[in-house]
C-alpha positions as CSV (number, residue, x, y, z in Angstrom):
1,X,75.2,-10.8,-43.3
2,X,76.9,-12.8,-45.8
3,X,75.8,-12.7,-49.5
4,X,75.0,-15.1,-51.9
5,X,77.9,-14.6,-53.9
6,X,79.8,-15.6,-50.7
7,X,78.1,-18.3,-49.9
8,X,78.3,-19.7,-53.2
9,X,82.1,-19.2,-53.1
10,X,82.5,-20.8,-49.7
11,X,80.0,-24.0,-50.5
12,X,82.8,-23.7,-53.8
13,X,85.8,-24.0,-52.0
14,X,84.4,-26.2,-49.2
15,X,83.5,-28.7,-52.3
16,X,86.6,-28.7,-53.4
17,X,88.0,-29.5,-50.5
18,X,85.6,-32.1,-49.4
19,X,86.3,-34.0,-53.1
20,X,89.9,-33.8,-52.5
21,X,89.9,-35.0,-49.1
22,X,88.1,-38.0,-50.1
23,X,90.0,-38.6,-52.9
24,X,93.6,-37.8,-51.4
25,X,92.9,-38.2,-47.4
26,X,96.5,-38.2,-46.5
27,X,97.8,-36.1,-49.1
28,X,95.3,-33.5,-47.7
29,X,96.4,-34.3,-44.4
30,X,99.7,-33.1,-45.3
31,X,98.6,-30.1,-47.2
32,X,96.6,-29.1,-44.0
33,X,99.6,-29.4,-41.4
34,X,101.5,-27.0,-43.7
35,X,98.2,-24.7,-44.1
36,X,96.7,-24.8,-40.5
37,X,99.4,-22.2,-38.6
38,X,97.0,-19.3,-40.6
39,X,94.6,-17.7,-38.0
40,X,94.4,-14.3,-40.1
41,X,93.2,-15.9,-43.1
42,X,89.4,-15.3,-42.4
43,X,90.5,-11.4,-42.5
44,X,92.0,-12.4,-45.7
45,X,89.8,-14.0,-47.6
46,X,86.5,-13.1,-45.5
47,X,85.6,-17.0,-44.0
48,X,87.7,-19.7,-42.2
49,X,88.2,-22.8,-44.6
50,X,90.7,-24.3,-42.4
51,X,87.6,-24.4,-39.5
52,X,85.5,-26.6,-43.0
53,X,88.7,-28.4,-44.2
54,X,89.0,-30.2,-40.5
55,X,85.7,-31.3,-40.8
56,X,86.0,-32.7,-43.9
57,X,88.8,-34.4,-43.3
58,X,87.0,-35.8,-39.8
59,X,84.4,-37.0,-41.3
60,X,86.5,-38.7,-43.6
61,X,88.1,-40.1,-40.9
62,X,85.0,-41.1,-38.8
63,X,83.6,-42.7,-42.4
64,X,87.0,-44.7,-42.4
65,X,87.1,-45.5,-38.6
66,X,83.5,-47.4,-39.2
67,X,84.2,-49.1,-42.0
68,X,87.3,-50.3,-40.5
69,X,86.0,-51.2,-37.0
70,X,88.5,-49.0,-35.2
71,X,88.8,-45.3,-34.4
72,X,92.6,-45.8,-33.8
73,X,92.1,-44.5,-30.1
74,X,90.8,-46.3,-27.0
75,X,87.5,-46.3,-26.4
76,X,87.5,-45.1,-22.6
77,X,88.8,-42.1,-25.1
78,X,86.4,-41.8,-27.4
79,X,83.4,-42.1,-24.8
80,X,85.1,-39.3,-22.7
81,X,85.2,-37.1,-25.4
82,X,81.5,-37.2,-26.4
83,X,80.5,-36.8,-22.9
84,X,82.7,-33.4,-22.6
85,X,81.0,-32.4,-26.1
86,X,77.5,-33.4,-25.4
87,X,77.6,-31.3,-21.7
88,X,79.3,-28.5,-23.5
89,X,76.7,-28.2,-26.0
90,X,73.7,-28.7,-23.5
91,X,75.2,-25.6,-21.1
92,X,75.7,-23.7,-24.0
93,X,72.0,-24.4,-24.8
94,X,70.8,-23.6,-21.9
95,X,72.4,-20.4,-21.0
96,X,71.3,-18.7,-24.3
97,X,69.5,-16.5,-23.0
98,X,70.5,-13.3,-22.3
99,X,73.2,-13.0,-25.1
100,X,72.4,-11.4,-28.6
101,X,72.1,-13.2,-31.6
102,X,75.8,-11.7,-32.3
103,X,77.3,-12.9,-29.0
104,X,75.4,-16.2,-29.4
105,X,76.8,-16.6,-33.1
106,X,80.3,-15.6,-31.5
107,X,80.1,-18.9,-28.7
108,X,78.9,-20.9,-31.4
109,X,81.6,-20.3,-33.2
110,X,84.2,-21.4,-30.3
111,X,82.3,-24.2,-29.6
112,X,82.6,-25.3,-33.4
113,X,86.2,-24.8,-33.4
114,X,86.6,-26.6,-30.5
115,X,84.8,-29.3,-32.0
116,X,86.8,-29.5,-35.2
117,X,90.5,-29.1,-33.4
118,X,89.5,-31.9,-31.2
119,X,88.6,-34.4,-33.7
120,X,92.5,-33.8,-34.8
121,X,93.2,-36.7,-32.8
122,X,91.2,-38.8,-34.9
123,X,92.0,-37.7,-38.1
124,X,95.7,-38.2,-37.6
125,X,95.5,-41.9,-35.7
126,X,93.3,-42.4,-38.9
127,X,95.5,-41.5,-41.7
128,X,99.5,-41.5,-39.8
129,X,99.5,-45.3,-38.9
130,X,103.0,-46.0,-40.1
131,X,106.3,-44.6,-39.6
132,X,106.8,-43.5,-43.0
133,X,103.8,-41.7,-42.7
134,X,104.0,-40.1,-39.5
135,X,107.5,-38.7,-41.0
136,X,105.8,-37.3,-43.6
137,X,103.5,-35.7,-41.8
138,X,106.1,-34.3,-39.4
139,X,108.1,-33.0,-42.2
140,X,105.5,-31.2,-43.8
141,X,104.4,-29.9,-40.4
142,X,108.4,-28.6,-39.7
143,X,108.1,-26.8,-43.6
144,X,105.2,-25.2,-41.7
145,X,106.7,-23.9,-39.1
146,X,109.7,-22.5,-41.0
147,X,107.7,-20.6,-42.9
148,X,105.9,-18.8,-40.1
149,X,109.0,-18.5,-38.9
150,X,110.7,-16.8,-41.7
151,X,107.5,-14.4,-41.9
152,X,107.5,-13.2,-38.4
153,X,111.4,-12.7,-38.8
154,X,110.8,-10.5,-41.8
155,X,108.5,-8.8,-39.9
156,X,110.7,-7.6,-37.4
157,X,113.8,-7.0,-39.7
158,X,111.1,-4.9,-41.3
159,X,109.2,-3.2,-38.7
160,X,111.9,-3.2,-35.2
161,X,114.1,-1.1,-37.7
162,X,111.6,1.6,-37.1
163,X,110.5,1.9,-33.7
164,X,106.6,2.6,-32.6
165,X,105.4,0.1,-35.5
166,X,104.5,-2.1,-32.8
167,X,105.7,-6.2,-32.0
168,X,105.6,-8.7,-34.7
169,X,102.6,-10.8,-35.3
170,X,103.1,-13.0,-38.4
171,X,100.4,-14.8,-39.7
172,X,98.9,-14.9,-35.6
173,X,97.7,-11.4,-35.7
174,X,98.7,-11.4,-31.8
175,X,102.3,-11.2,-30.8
176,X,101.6,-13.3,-27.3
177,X,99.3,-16.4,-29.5
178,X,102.4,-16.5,-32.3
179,X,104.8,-17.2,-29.7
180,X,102.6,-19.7,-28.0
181,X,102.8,-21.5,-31.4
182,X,106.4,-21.2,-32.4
183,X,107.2,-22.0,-28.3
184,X,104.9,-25.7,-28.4
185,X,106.9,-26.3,-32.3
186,X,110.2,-26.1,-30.8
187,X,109.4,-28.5,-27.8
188,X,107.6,-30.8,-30.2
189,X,110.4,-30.8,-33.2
190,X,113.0,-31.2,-30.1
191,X,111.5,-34.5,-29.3
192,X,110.8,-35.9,-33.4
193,X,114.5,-34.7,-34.3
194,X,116.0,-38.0,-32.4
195,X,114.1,-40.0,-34.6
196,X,115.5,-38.7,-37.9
197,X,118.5,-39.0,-39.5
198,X,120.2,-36.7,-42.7
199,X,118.1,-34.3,-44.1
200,X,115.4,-34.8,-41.7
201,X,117.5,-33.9,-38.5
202,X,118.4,-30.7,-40.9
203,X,115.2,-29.5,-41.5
204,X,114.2,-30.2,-38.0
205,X,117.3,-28.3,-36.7
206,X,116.6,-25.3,-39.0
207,X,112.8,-25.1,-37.7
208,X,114.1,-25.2,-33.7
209,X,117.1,-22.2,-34.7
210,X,114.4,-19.6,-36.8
211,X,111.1,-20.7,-34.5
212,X,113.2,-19.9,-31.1
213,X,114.5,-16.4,-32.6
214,X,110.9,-15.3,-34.1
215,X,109.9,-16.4,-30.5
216,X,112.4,-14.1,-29.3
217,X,111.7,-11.3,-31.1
218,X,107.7,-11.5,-30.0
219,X,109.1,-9.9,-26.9
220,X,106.6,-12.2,-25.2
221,X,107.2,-12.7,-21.7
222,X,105.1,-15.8,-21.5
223,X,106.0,-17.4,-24.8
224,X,109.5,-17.0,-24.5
225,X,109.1,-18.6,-20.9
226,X,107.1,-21.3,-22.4
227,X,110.1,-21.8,-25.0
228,X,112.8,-22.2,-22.1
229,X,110.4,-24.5,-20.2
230,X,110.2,-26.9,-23.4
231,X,113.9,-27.2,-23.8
232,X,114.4,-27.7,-20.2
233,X,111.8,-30.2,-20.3
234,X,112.9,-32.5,-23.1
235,X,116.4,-32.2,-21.6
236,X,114.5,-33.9,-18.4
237,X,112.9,-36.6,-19.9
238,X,114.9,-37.7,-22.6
239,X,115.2,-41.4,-23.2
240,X,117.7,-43.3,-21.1
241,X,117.7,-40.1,-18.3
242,X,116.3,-40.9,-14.2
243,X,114.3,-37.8,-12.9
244,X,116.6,-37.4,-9.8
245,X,116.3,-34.2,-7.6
246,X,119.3,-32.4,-8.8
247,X,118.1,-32.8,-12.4
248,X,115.2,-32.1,-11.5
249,X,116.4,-28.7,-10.2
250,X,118.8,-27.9,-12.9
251,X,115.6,-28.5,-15.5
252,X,113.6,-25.5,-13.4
253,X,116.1,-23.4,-12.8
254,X,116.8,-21.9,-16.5
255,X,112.6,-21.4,-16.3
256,X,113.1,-19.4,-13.0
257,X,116.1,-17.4,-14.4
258,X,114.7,-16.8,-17.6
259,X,110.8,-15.1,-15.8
260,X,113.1,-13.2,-13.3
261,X,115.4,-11.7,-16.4
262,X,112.0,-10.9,-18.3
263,X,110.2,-8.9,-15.7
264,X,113.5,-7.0,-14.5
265,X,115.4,-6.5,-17.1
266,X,115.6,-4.3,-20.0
267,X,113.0,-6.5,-22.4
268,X,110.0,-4.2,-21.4
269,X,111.9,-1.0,-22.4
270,X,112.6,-2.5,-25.4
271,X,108.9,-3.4,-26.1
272,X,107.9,-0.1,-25.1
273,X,110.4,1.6,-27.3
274,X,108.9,-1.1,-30.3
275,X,105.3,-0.2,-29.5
276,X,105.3,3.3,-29.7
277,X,109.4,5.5,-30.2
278,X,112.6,5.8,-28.1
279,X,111.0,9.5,-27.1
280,X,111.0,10.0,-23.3
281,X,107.6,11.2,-22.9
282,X,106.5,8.4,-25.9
283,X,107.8,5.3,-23.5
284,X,106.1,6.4,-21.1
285,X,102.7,6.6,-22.3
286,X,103.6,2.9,-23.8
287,X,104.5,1.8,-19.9
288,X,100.9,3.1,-18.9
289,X,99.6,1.3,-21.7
290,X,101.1,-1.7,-20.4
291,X,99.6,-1.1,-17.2
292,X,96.4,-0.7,-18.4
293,X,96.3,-3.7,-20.6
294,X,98.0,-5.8,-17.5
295,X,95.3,-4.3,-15.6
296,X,92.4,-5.5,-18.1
297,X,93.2,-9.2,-17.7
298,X,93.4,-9.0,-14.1
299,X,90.3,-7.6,-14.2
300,X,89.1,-10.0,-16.2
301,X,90.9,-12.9,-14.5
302,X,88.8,-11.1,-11.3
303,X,85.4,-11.2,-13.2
304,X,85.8,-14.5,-14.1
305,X,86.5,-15.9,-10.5
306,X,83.2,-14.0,-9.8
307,X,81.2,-16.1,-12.3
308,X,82.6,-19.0,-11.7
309,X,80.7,-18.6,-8.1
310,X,77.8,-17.8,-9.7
311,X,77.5,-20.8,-12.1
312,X,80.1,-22.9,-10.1
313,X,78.2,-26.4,-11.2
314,X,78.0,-26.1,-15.4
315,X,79.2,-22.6,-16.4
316,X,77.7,-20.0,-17.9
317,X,78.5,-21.5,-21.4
318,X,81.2,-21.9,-23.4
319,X,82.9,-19.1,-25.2
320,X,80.3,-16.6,-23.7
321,X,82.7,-14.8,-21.4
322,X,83.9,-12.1,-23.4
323,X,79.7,-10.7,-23.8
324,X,79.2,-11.7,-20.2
325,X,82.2,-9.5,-19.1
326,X,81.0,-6.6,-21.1
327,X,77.1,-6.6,-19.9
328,X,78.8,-6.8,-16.0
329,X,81.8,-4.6,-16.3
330,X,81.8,-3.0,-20.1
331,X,84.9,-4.5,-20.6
332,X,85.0,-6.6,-23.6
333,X,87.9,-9.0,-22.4
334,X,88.1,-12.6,-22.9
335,X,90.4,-14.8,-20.0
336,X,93.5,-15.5,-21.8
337,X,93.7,-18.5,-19.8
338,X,92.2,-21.9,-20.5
339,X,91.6,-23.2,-17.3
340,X,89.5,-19.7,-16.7
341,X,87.5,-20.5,-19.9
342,X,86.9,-23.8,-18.9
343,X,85.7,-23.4,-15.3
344,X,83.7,-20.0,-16.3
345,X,81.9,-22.1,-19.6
346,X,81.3,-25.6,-18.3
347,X,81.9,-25.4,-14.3
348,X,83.4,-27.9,-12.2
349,X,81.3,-31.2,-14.3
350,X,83.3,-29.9,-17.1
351,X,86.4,-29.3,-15.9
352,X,85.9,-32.7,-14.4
353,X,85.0,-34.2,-17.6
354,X,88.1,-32.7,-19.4
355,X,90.3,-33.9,-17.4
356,X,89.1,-37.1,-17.4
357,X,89.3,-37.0,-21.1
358,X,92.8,-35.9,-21.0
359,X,93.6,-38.7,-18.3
360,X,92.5,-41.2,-20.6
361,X,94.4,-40.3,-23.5
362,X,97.7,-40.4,-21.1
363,X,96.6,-43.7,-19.7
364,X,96.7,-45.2,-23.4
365,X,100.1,-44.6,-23.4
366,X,103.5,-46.5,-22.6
367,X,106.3,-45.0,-20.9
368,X,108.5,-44.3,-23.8
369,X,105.2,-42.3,-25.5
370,X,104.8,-40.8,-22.5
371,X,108.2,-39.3,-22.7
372,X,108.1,-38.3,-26.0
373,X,104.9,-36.4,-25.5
374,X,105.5,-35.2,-22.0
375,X,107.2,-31.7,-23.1
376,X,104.5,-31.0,-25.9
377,X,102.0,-31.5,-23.3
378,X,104.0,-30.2,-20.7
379,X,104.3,-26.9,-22.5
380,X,100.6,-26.8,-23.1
381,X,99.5,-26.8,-19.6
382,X,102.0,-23.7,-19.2
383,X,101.4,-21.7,-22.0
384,X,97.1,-22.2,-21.2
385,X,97.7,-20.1,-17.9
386,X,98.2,-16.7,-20.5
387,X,96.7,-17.7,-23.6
388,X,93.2,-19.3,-24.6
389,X,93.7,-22.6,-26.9
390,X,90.2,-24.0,-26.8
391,X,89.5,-22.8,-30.0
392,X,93.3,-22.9,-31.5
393,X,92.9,-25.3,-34.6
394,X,96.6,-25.0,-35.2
395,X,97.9,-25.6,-31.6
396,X,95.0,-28.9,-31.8
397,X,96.8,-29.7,-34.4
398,X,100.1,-29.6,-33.0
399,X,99.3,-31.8,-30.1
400,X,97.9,-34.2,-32.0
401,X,100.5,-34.5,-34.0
402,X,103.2,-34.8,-31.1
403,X,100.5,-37.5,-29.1
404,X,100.2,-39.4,-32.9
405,X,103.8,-39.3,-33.2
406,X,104.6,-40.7,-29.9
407,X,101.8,-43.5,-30.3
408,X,102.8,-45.1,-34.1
409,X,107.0,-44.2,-33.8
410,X,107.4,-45.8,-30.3
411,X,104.4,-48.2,-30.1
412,X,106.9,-51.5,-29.7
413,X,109.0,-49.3,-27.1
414,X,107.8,-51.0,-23.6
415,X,111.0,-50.6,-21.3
416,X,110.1,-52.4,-17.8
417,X,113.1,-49.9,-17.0
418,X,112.0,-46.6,-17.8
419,X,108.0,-47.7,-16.4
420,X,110.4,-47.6,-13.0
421,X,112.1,-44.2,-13.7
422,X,109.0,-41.9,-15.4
423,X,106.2,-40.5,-13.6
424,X,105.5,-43.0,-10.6
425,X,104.9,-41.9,-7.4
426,X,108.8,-42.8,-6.1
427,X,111.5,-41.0,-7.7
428,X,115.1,-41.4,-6.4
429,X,116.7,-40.0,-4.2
430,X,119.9,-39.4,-2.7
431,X,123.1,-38.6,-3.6
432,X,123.5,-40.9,-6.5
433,X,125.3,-39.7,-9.6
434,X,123.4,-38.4,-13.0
């Protein structure tokens, strides 16, 4: 249970941060960009203030919206969202019972995290409306990303040098959820570096060259997958290009290559030798463990199918899979997939509901956005199959970023052209030349 003295310290530093976001909004906008890509600082300092620092600067935000008439998105968008939120909360409600006060704390939790990643999307259409400030914010977010970077490199000049001390984790505390991260920065600093010019195409550059080798060296199968598949994809639909079938091809084919090389090769002897030594009998317990932990989340993955036929119309509740896996199996194992989280906590009306949301927010954009945001998005969708980002504050903020970005830098960009070439049902085909 949390003392006093901790409470008073967090109503402390949530005051500060409140005043300061009201008095600096965009200034604390910036800060936070810079701040946000911290999951392990509640084992630092004991509580979350990123998780109170979003809502103060949403409610900012909101305040600002009213007074101003306009919540800088659409408001098919805005409905869509407080229907997915409202249904959320009433299935969680109502599939209480049964879960300890510990467990229900624990949903809670995801749900309020949820709650304050997605209001991202409102706090930067609030605050970035211009250019110049939607460069600032991207900078600050590229210093960000360079210093995980830098951290997670240390950590494996550090810790690779002797082997068992097990894969980097930076400031993620999970090898597989850091290169999730650093795999959606590159994609999304690949797309803002054609905007800049000078030192900001510098910085940019230097972000993509350290956030693609600490992706490397996370030995993550899926991240660094996830990190070809956003190159490959802003090669694809970079402005001016025509998604033809051989381009097409050439922009899956490093993807294919790269999973084939991952799972054949010699990278899982060399995370095996990293996770425990280079002794015979030691690589192979680390290969069982493997197994084992493969094993767990196909279990899991299993168990989750099985619930999902059990509460196929509104879920069991959001964020509740975890307990409900260890009363049924005594495995405590969450998905490590979003669309598994999502089916298993809000059923098929949520899923529905989701989508729709998501759906709308692509709708309000024009072709040019939708290139620009395409890869960030695009790398999303894969990178949900192994890793849970409903309750990722940082990746939230990422994506916000990237759809905020395409929306205020390319808002006068309506090319009758590329409307033709991107993402209509006809795409050309034939033998014509690239």
């Amino acid at each position: 249970m949390t003392s006093a003295a901790n409470i008073m310290i967090i109503a402390a530093v949530v005051g500060v941060l409140a005043v300061f976001t009201i008095l600096r909004p965009q200034l604390s906008v910036l800060i936070f960009l810079v701040v946000v890509p911290s999951p392990s600082m509640p084992e630092w300092l004991g509580f979350d203030p990123r998780l109170y620092w979003a809502f103060c600067l949403a409610g900012c935000a909101v305040y600002r919206a009213l007074v101003q008439g306009d919540l800088g998105l659409p408001t098919a968008v805005v409905r869509a969202w407080f229907w997915f939120v409202a249904f959320t909360g009433m299935v969680l409600w109502l599939n209480r019972n049964g879960l300890s006060s510990e467990d229900l704390e624990g949903a809670s939790s995801f749900f309020r995290y949820f709650l304050a990643g997605s209001l991202a999307f409102v706090v930067l259409r609030q605050f970035l409306t211009t250019p110049e400030e939607i460069q600032r914010a991207v900078r600050a977010f590229g210093y960000s990303v360079i210093l995980v970077s830098v951290d997670g490199i240390w950590e494996a000049l550090s810790g690779y040098a002797l082997a068992g001390e097990g894969r980097i984790v930076g400031l993620f505390g999970n090898p597989n959820y850091l290169a999730a991260f650093l795999a959606l920065s590159v994609t999304l600093l690949l797309n803002v570096r054609r905007e800049f010019r000078n030192s900001g195409r510098a910085l940019f550059t230097v972000g993509i060259v350290m956030a693609s080798i600490c992706c490397i060296l996370t030995l993550s199968r899926a991240g660094i997958t996830a990190l070809v598949i956003g190159a490959s994809l802003s090669w694809l639909v970079r402005p001016g290009s025509v998604i033809r079938p051989r381009r097409l091809l050439l922009a899956i084919l490093p993807a294919v290559i790269t999973v084939l090389l991952l799972t054949t090769s010699e990278l899982m002897s060399v995370r095996y030798r990293v996770t425990f030594s280079d002794e015979p009998e030691s690589t192979g317990v680390a290969a069982a463990n493997q197994s084992v932990e493969d094993m767990s989340r196909f279990e899991a993955a299993l168990y989750a199918l099985e619930l999902l036929q059990e509460h196929p119309i509104l879920g069991a509740g959001i964020g509740t899979f975890a307990a409900r896996n260890y009363q049924a199996t005594g495995h405590y194992v969450a998905t490590h997939n979003t669309y598994l989280e999502i089916l298993t906590g809000v059923g098929l009306v949520g899923a529905l509901l989701i989508a729709r949301l998501a759906w709308k927010l692509w709708l309000a954009l024009n072709a040019a956005q939708r290139r620009a945001f395409a890869p960030t998005i695009g790398v999303g969708l894969v990178i949900g199959l192994t890793t849970d980002l409903l309750q990722s504050l940082e990746c939230f903020a990422l994506v916000a970023l990237a759809y905020a970005f395409a929306k205020v830098m390319l808002r006068t960009e309506r090319i009758a052209q590329e409307t033709q070439q991107f993402l209509l049902p006809t795409i050309a085909l034939g033998n014509a030349g690239e």
